[in-house]
C-alpha positions as CSV (number, residue, x, y, z in Angstrom):
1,X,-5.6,-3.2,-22.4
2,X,-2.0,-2.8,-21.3
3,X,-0.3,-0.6,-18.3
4,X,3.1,0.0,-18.9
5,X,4.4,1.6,-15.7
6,X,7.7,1.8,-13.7
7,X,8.7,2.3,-10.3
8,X,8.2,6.0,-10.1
9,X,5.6,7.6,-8.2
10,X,3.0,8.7,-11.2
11,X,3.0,5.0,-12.7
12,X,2.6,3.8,-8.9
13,X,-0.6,6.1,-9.2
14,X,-2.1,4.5,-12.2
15,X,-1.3,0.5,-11.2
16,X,-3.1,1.7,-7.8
17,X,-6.2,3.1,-9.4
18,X,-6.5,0.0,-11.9
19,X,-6.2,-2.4,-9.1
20,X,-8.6,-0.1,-6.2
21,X,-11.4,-0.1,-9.8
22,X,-11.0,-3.2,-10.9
23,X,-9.7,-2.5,-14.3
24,X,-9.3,-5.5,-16.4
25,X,-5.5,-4.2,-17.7
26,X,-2.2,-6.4,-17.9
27,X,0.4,-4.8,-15.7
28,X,3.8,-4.4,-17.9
29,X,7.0,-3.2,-16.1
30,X,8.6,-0.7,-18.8
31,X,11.6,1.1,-19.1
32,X,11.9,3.4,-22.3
33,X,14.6,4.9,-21.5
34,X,16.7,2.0,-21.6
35,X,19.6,1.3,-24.4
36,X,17.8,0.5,-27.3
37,X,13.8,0.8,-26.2
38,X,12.6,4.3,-27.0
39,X,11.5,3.7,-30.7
40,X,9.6,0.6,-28.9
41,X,7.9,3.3,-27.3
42,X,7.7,6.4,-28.9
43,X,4.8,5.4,-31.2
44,X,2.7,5.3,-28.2
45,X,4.0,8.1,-26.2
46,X,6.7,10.7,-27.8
47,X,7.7,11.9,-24.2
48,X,8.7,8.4,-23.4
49,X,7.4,9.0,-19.7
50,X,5.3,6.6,-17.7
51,X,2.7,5.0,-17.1
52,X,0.8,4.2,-20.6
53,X,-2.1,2.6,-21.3
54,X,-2.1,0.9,-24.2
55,X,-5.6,-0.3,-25.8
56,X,-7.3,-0.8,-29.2
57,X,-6.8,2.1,-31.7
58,X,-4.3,4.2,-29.2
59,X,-2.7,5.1,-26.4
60,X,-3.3,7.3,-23.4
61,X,-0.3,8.6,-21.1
62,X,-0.4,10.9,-17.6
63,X,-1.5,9.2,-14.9
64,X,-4.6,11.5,-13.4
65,X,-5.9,11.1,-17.2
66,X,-5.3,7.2,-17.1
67,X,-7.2,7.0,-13.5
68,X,-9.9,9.0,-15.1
69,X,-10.9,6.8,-18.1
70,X,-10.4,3.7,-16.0
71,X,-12.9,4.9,-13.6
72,X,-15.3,6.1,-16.1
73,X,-14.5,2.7,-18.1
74,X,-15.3,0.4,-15.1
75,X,-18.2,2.7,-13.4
76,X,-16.7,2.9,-10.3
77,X,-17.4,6.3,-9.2
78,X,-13.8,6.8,-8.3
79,X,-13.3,9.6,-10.9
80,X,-15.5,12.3,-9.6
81,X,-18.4,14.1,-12.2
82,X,-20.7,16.1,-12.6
83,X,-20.9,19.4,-9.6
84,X,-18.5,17.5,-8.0
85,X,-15.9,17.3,-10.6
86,X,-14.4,20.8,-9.9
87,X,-13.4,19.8,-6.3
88,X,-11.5,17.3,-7.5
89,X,-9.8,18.9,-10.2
90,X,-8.8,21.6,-7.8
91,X,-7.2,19.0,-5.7
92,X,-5.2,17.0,-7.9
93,X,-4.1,20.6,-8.9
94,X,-3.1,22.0,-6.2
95,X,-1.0,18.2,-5.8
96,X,1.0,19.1,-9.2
């Protein structure tokens, strides 16, 4: 798997939950914005915004969403379930 990410805050968010879970991802600086990159990068996320994670079959973008299946993926625990799921939600919520 792949982690294209940038500078900006959300990306920041991603690279630090692959990195606390120990998610085997490559780390890719990415800047689809840039003269000449967005059709590099539209096919995996139309937006263009950042961070992706790129793996077999797909892409996933949003960095909340990216932390979540890296969690589930490695078994870390850091992506909260079951009853305690909703507290979590709420606060990552109220952070948007």
């Amino acid at each position: 798997m792949k982690l294209l990410f940038s500078r900006n805050p959300n990306p920041r968010l991603a690279v630090a939950t692959a990195r606390h879970v120990g998610a085997a991802v490559e780390f890719e600086f990415a800047a689809p914005f840039a003269p000449g990159q967005a059709e590099r990068y539209r096919p995996l996320n139309p937006s263009l915004r950042l961070p992706i994670l790129v793996y077999p079959g797909g892409s996933l973008w949003e960095a909340d969403a990216i932390a979540c299946r890296l969690s589930r993926q490695t078994d870390a625990g850091f992506w909260r379930s079951g009853a305690a799921e909703p507290r979590m939600i709420q606060w990552i919520s109220w952070g948007k």
